[in-house]
N, C-alpha and C positions, 0 to 999 in steps of 0.2 A: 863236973857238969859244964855242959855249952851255955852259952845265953847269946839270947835269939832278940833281934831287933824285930821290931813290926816294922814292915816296909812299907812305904807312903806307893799309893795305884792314884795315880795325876791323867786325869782323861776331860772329856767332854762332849755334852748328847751329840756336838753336829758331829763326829766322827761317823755314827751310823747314818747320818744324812748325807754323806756325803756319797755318790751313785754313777762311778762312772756307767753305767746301762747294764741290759741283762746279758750274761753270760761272760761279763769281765769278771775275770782271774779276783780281781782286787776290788772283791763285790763288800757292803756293808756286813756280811754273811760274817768276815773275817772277825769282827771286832766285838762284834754281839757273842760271837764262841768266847772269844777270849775273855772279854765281861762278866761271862757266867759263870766259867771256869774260877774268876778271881772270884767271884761275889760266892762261891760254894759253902756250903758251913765249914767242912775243914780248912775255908782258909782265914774265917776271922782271927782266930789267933795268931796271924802273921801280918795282918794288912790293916791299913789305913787309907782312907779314901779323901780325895781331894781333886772339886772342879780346876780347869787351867784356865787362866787367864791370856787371852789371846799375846803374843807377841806386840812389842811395840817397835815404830816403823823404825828404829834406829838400830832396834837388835837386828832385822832383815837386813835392813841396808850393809852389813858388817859384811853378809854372806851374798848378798846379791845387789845386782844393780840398778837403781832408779826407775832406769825403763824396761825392767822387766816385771817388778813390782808392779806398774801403771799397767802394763798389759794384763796382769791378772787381775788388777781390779775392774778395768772396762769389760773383759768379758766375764766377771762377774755380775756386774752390772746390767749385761745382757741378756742373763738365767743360766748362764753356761756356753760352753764350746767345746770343740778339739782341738788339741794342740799340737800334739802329733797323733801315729797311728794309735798309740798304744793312751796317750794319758787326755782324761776327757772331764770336763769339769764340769757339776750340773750347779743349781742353784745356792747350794750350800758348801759348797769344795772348799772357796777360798776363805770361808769361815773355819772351817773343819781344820784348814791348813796353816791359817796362823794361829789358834788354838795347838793344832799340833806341835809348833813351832815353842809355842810358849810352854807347852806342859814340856818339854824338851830343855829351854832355861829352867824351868821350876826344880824339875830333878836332880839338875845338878846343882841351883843351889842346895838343895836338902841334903844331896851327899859329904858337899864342903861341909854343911854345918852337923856330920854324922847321920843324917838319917839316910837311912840305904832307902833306892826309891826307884820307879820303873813307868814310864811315859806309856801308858796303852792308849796308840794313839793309830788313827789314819787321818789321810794319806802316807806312805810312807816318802822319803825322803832323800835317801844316799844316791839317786840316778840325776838329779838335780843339779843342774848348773848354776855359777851365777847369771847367766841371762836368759836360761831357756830350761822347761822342765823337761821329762825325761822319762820314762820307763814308768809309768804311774805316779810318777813323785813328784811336787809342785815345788815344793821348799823344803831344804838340807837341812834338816829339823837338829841334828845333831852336828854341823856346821854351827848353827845360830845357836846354839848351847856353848860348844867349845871355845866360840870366841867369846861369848856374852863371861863365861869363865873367865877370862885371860883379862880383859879389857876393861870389867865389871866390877869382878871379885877381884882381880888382879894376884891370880894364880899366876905363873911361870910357866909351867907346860904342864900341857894336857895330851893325854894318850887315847886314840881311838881302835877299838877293834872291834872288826866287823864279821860277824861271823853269818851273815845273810848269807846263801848259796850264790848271788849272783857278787859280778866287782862293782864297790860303789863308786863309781866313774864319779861323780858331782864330788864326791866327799875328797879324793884323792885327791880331782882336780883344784881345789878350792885351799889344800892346807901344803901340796908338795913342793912352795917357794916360802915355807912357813915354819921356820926351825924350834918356836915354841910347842909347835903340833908332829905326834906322831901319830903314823897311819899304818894298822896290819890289818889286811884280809886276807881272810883264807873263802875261796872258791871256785866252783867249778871252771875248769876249761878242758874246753872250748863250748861257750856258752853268749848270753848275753851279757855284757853290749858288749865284747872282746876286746876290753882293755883289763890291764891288771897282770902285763910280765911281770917276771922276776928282776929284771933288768929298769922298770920302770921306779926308778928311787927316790923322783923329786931333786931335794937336798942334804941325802940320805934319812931322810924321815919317813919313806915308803918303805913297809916291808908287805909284798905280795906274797900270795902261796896258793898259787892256781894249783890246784890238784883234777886227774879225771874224776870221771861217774867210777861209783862201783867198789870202790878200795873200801877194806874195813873200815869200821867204825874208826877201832883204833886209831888208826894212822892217821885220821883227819885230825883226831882228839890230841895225839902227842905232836904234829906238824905245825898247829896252830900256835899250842903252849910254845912249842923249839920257838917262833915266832917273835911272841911275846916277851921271850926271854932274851931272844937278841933287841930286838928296839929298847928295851929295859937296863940293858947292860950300860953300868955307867951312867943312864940319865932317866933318873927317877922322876915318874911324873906325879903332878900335886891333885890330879884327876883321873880319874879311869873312865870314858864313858863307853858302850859297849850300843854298836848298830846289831841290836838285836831282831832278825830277821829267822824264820824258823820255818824254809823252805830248802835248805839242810835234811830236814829228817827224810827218814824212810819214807816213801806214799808221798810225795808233796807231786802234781802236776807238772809242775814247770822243771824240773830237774831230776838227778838222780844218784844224790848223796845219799848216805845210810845212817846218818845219825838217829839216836833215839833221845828221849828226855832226860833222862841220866848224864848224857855227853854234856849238857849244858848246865848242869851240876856241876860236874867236874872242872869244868872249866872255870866255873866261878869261885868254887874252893880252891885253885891251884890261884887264882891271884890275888885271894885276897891274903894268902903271905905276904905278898908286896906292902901290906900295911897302906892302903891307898884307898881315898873314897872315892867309889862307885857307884855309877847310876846308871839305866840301859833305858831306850827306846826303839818302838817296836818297829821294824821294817817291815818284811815280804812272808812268805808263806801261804800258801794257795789251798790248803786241805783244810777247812775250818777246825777239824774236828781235834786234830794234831797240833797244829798252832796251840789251841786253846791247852792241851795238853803240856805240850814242852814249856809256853809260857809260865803254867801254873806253878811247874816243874821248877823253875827259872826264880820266878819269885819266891819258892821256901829256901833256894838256896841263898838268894840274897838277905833272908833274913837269918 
C-alpha cells in the first residue's frame, strides 16, 4: 500500500484581484479555474488549505532591489500602471504580489518540514528581474522562496525546475553567479523572451533545454528528467522547488508544446526518488480550463 500526504493549497483572495484589463492572457480567469479545480470533492482527500501571509520587505530585498521595490509601491499607490507592454498593475497587483511572494516562502517551509505543498498563486513570477518586471510577472516568487530557504532555514542548496513553456529569464538571471542554486528549464524555442541556450550555464548551475513546438509528448517528458538528472549528478539538493507553469500542455494560446496532465505526474514521480522535499508554485498557462486540469493533476501527484 502507498500513503498519500494531504498537500497544503497556500493562496490568497487578492490573486483574483489582481487584473491586468480585458483580454490579457494572464486574466484573474486563470486562478479561479485553478481554485475550483482544487476545492473539487475529489480533491479533499488530498488538500489542505492555507491563507499566505504577504512577503516581508527583507525576503524581497534578497531577490530584488530597493528601488525597484519603491517603484512598485508608488505606482501602487497610484491605483495601478504600466510597466511595460505586457505587464500592467491595477489596484490590487502589488498586494496580490507580495502575498504571492509569501505563499512561495510558505511552501517551502512546509516542504523542509515534510508537508508537500503548492503556492496557487498569481501574478506569476519567473520573467522578473531584480530591478524591473517582465512578461506579466512583478516578483520572482520562487527566487524569494529559494533564497528565503538558504539564508533562512539555512538549507545548502536548492534546486529549481521550471517547467513553464516559456525561459524564466528573471529566475536564471537572479541565481546563475549562485553556486548553492541550480537552475533547469525546459522550453519552447524560439519563443518568448529568447533567452535560455544551452550554452548559457551561469556557473555551471544552468541547465537549459529549449526544445521546438510540436515533438511528442514523450520527448519533452524524458529531455526534462535527462535534465534533471544531470544538475543532480553529484550535488544533491536539500530542496526541490518547481516554477510550475502549465502553458506546456496541448491548447494553451501562447505556445505550442503537447503536453498533457499525466506528463506532470510523471515527472513528479520520477523525482521524488531523489528523496528530496518538494514544493511548486504556479507560473503561466493561458487556457483556464487546462491549467486548472494539469494543476489538479499536479497536486494528486504531489500527495
Amino acid at each position: 500500500m502507498t500513503s498519500r500526504s494531504l498537500v497544503r493549497i497556500v493562496w490568497h483572495p487578492s490573486q483574483a484581484e489582481h487584473n491586468p484589463g480585458q483580454g490579457h492572457p494572464e486574466s484573474p480567469a486563470r486562478i479561479k479555474a485553478v481554485l475550483a479545480a482544487l476545492r473539487a470533492p475529489g480533491m479533499a482527500a488530498v488538500t489542505t488549505w492555507e491563507e499566505a501571509e504577504p512577503a516581508e520587505p527583507a525576503a524581497l530585498l534578497r531577490a530584488h532591489t530597493a528601488e525597484y521595490l519603491a517603484q512598485l509601491q508608488a505606482i501602487d499607490r497610484r491605483g495601478g500602471g504600466r510597466l511595460d507592454e505586457d505587464t500592467v498593475m491595477n489596484q490590487a497587483s502589488y498586494r496580490a504580489a507580495v502575498h504571492a511572494a509569501g505563499a512561495a516562502i510558505r511552501v517551502a517551509r512546509l516542504a523542509l518540514d515534510g508537508t508537500p505543498a503548492f503556492a496557487a498563486t498569481r501574478p506569476p513570477g519567473h520573467h522578473a528581474l531584480p530591478g524591473h518586471a517582465m512578461g506579466f510577472c512583478l516578483l520572482n516568487n520562487v527566487v524569494v522562496a529559494a533564497l528565503d530557504a538558504i539564508e533562512v532555514q539555512k538549507v545548502e542548496r536548492v534546486l529549481i525546475v521550471d517547467w513553464d513553456v516559456h525561459h524564466g529569464n528573471g529566475t536564471q538571471a537572479m541565481v546563475e553567479r549562485d553556486p548553492r542554486l541550480r537552475y533547469v528549464s525546459l522550453h519552447q524555442w524560439p519563443l518568448y523572451p529568447g533567452t535560455g541556450r544551452v550554452d548559457e550555464r551561469g556557473v555551471g548551475n544552468v541547465f537549459n533545454v529549449p526544445r521546438p513546438p510540436g515533438l511528442p509528448r514523450e520527448a519533452y517528458v524524458r529531455d526534462l528528467n535527462e535534465a534533471v538528472a544531470r544538475a543532480t549528478d553529484g550535488w544533491r539538493p536539500d530542496l526541490l522547488l518547481i516554477s510550475a507553469g502549465f502553458d506546456a500542455m496541448a491548447g494553451d494560446p501562447l505556445a505550442q508544446f503537447s503536453l498533457e496532465p499525466e506528463d506532470y505526474v510523471s515527472w513528479v514521480r520520477e523525482w521524488r526518488t531523489m528523496g528530496v522535499p518538494m514544493a511548486s508554485v504556479l507560473e503561466g498557462g493561458y487556457a483556464p480550463e487546462r491549467v486548472a486540469e494539469a494543476a489538479a493533476a499536479h497536486v494528486r501527484a504531489l500527495a
